[in-house]
C-alpha positions as CSV (number, residue, x, y, z in Angstrom):
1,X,-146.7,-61.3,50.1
2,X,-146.0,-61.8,46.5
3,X,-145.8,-64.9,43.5
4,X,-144.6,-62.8,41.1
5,X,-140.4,-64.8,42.5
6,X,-141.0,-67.0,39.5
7,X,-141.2,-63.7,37.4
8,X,-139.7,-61.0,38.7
9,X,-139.6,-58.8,35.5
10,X,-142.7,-59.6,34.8
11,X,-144.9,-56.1,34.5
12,X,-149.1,-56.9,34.6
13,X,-149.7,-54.0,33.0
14,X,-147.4,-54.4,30.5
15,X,-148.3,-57.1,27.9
16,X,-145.1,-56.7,26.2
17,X,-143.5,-58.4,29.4
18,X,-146.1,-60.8,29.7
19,X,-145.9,-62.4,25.6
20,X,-142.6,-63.9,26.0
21,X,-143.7,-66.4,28.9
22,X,-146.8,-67.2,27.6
23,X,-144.6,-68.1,23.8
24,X,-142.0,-69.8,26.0
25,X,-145.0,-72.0,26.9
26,X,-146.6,-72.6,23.3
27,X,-143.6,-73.5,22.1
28,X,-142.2,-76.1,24.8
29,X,-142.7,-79.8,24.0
30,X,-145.2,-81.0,25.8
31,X,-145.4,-85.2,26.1
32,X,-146.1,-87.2,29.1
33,X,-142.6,-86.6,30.3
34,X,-142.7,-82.8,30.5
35,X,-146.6,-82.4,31.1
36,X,-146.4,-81.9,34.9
37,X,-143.7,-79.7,35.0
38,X,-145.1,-77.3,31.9
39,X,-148.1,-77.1,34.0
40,X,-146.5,-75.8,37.0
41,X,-145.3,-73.5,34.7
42,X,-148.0,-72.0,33.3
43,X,-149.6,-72.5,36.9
44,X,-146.9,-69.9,38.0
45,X,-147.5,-67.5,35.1
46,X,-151.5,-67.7,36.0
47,X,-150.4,-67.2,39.9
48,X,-148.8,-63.7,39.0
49,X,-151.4,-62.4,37.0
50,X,-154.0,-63.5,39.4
51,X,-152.5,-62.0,42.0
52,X,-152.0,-58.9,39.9
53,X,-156.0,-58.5,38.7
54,X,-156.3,-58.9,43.0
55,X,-154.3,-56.1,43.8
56,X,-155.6,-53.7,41.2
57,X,-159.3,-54.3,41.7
58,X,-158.8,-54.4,45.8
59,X,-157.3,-51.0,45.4
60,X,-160.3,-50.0,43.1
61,X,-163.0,-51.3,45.1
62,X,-160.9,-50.0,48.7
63,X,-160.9,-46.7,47.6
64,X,-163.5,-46.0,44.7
65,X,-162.3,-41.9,44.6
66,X,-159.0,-43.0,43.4
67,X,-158.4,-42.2,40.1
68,X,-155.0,-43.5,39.5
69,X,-156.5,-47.4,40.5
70,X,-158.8,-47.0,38.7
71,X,-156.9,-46.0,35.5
72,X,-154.9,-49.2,36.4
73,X,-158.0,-51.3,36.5
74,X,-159.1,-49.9,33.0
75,X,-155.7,-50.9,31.4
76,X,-155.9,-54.2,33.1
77,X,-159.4,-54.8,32.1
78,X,-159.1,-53.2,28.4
79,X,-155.4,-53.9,27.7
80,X,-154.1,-56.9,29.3
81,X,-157.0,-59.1,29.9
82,X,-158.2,-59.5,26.4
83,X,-154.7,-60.5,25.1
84,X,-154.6,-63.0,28.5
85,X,-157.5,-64.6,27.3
86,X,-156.6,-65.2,23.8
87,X,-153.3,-66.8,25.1
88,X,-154.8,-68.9,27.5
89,X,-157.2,-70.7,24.9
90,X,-154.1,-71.1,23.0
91,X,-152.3,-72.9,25.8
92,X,-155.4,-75.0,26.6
93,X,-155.7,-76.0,23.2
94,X,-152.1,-77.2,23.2
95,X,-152.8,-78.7,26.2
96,X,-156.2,-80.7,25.1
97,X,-154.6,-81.8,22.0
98,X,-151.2,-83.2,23.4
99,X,-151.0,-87.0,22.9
100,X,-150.3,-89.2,25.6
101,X,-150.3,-87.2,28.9
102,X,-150.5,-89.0,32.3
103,X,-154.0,-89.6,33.3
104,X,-154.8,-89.1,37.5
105,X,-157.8,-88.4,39.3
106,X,-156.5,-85.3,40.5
107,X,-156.5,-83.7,36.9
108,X,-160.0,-85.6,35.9
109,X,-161.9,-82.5,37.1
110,X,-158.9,-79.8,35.8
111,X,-159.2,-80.9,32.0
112,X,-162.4,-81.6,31.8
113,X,-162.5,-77.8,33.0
114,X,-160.0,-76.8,30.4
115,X,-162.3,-78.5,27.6
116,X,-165.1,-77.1,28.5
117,X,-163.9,-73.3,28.7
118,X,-162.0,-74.1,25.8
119,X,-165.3,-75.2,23.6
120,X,-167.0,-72.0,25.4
121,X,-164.4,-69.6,24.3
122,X,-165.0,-67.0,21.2
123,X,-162.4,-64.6,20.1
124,X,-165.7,-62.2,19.4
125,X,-166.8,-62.2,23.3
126,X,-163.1,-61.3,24.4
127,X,-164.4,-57.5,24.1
128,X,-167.5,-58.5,25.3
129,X,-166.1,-60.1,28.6
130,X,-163.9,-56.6,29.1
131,X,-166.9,-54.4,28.7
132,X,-168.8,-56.6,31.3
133,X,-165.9,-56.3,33.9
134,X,-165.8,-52.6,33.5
135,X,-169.9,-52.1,34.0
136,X,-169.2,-54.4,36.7
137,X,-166.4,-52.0,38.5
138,X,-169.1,-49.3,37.8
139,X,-171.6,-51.3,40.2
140,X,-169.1,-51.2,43.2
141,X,-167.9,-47.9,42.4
142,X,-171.2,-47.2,43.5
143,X,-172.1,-49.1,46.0
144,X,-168.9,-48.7,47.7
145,X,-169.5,-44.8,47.8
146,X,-172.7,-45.9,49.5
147,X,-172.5,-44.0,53.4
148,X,-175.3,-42.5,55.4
149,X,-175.0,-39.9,58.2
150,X,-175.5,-41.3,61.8
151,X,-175.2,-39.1,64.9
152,X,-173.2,-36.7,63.6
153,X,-170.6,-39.2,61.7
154,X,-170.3,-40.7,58.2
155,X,-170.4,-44.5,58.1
156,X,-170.4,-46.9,55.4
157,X,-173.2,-49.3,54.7
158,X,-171.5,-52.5,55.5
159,X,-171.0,-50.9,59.0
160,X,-174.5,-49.5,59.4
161,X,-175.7,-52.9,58.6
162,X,-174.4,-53.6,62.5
163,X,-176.6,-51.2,63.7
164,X,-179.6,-53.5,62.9
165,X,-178.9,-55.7,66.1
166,X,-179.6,-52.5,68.0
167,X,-182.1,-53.4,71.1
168,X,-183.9,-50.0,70.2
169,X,-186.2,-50.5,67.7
170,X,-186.4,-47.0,66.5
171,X,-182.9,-46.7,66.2
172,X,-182.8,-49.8,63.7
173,X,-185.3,-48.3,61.3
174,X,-183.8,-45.1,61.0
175,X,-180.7,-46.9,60.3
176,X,-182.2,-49.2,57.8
177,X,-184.5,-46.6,56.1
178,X,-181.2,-44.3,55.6
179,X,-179.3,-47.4,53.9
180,X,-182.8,-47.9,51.3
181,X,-182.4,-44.3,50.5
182,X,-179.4,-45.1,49.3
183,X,-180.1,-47.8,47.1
184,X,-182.7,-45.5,46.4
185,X,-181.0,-42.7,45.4
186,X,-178.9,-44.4,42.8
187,X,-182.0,-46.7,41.1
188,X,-181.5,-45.3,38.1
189,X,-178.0,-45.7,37.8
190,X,-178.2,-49.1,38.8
191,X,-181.0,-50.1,36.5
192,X,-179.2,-48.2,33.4
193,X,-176.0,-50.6,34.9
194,X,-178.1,-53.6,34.6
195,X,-179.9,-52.3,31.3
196,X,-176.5,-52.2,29.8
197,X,-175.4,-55.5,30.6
198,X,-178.5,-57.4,29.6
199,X,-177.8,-57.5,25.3
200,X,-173.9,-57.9,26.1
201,X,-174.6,-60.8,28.3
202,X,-177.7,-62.0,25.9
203,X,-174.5,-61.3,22.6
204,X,-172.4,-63.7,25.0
205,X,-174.2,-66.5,24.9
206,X,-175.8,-66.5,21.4
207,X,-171.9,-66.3,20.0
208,X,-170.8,-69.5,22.0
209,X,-174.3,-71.3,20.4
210,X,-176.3,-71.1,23.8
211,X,-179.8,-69.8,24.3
212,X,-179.5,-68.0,27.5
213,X,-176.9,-66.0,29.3
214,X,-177.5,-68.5,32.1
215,X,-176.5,-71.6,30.3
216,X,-173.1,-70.7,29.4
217,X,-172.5,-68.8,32.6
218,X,-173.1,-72.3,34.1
219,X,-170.2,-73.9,31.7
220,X,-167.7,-70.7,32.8
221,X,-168.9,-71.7,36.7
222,X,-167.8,-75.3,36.2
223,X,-171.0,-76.6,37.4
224,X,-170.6,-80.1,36.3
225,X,-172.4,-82.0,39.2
226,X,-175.8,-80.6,39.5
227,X,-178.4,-78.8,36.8
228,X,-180.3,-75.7,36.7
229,X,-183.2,-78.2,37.1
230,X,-181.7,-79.8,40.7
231,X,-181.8,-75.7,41.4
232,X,-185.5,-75.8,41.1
233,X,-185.9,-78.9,43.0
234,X,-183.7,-77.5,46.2
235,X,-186.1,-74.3,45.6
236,X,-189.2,-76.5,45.8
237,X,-187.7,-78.2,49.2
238,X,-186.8,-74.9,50.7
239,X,-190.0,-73.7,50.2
240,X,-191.6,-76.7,51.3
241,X,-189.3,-77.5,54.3
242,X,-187.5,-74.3,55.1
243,X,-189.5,-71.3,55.0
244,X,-192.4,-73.1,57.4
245,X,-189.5,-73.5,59.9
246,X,-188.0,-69.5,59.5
247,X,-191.7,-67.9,59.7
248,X,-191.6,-69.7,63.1
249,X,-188.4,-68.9,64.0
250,X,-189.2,-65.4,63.3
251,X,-192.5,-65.6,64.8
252,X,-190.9,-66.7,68.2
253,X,-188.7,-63.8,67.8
254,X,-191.0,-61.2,67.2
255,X,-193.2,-62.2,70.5
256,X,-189.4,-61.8,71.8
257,X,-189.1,-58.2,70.9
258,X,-192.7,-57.8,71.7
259,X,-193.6,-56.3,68.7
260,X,-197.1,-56.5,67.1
261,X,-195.2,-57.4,63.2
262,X,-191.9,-58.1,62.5
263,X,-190.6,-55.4,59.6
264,X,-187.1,-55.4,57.8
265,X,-185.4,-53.7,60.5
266,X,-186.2,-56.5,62.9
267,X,-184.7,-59.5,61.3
268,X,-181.4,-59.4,62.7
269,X,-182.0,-57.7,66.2
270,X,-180.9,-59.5,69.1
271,X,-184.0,-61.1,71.0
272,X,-182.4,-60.3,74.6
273,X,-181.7,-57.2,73.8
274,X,-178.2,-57.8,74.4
275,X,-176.4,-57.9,70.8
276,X,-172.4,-59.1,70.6
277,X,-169.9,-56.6,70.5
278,X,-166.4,-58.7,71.1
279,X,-164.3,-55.8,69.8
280,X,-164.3,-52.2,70.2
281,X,-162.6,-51.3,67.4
282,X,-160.6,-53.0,64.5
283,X,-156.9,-53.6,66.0
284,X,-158.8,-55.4,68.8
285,X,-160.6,-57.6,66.2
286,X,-157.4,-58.2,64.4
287,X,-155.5,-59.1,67.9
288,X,-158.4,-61.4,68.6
289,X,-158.4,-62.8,65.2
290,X,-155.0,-63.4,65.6
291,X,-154.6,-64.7,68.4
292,X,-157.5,-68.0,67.4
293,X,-155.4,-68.6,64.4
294,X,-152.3,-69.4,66.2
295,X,-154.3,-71.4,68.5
296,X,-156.0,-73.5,65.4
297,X,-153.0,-73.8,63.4
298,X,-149.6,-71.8,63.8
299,X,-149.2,-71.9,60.0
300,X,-153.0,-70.3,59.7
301,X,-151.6,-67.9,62.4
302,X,-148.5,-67.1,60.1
303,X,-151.2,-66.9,57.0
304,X,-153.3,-64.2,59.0
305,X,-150.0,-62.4,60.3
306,X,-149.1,-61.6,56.7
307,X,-152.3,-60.4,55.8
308,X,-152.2,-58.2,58.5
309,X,-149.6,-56.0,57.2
310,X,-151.6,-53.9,54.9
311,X,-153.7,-56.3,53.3
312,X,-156.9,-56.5,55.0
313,X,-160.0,-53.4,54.6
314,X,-161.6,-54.2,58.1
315,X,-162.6,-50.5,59.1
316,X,-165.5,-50.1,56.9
317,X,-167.2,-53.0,58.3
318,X,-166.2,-53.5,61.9
């Protein structure tokens, strides 16, 4: 399952094969007669490279041991997409400043996305951005080496976490106590990971004019139809609204379980004591999967069937 048919000598981590489609683009004319067609264009170019970064960070965060991804990842990151970045202001600013281009509802929301992340954009936090996605890689690295030992076998966390709808109680606080001291175990790293990105993120914003990390974060979101401020009126309602409803909801569950407090390790266990396993193991998930697809929608089916075939990471968390 590939995009790359539109360029097919295209190499992702080679910008030297990447620079002559994105020049092609800057220097096509660009009027309302060619607009829709030099955006497919650069829509393929951005499909490829997409699906490139995808790749290379799934085989990074699949397998976190394995060196050569992660070299990859690195060049990606460092190499390619820096000069990606630069290029794609450059073709957004041709874009904004074309004369003339057909105006449709369908691209309302597309250029005013382009403006804004063109108005954003600063050639100094191109190597800010890179050094951002790298501590972030660092963060799944570790989490994803995450695993605790459970009757004599090595799981990962995303699998233990199934273990918490376990009718035995004491069986769900070993479980989540061993997946704490995991979190535990790497605090520091994590914190020094956090510590790290806090003045880069802070450098981000105060070169693109803004005060806070958060308000330019929200321009690079798109979050054009709601404010930080309707955020702290939904919080208000939750609070008001919500949480009276789910401290009853677990109240009625914990007289379920007949327990005299409900603890972390209770939150998701089944109140019949009869948890949901519809698969044994992950080919039987996949047939079932599979098998709903076709029944919803043969071309979801024929979606699903292609993923199947190597690009799915099911085991570590059936």
């Amino acid at each position: 399952m590939s995009t790359n048919g539109h360029y097919p000598q295209l190499d992702p981590l080679d910008w030297d094969t990447i620079q002559p489609h994105v020049d092609t683009l800057l220097a096509a004319e660009l009027d309302r007669a060619s607009a829709v067609a030099w955006l497919q264009r650069w829509s393929n170019l951005n499909a490829v490279m997409q699906e490139a970064g995808a790749r290379i960070y799934r085989a990074v965060t699949e397998n976190t041991a394995d060196e050569a991804a992660e070299q990859r990842f690195n060049r990606f990151v460092e190499v390619i997409m820096p000069q990606m970045r630069v290029a794609e202001q450059a073709l957004k600013q041709k874009l904004l400043a074309a004369a003339d281009l057909p105006s449709a509802d369908d691209t309302t929301l597309l250029m005013r996305r382009f403006r804004t992340e063109a108005d954003i954009f600063r050639a100094e936090n191109v190597a800010i951005e890179s050094k951002l996605d790298l501590l972030g890689n660092q963060y799944n690295k570790i989490a994803g080496a995450m695993t605790i030992e459970w009757q004599g076998e090595t799981i990962t966390v995303p699998k233990a976490n199934s273990l918490l709808e376990e009718p035995d109680r004491t069986t769900r606080k070993a479980v989540w106590r061993r997946m704490m001291d995991c979190f535990l175990a790497e605090r520091g790293s994590l914190n020094d990971l956090y510590l790290e990105m806090l003045p880069l993120r802070r450098q981000l914003a105060v070169n693109a004019g803004y005060d806070s990390y958060r308000d330019i974060r929200w321009l690079q979101l798109a979050r054009f139809d709601y404010t930080p401020e309707d955020c702290f009126t939904f919080h208000d309602a939750i609070e008001t609204e919500v949480v009276p409803l789910a401290s009853q909801i677990y109240r009625d569950l914990q007289s379920r379980l007949g327990i005299d407090a409900m603890r972390p390790w209770d939150v998701d266990a089944d109140p019949y004591g009869q948890p949901l396993h519809p698969f044994s193991d992950v080919a039987e998930l996949e047939t079932g999967a599979q098998r709903i697809f076709d029944e919803v929608d043969p071309e979801l089916g024929g979606y699903f069937r292609t993923m199947s075939t190597g690009y799915l990471d099911l085991a570590s968390r059936a």
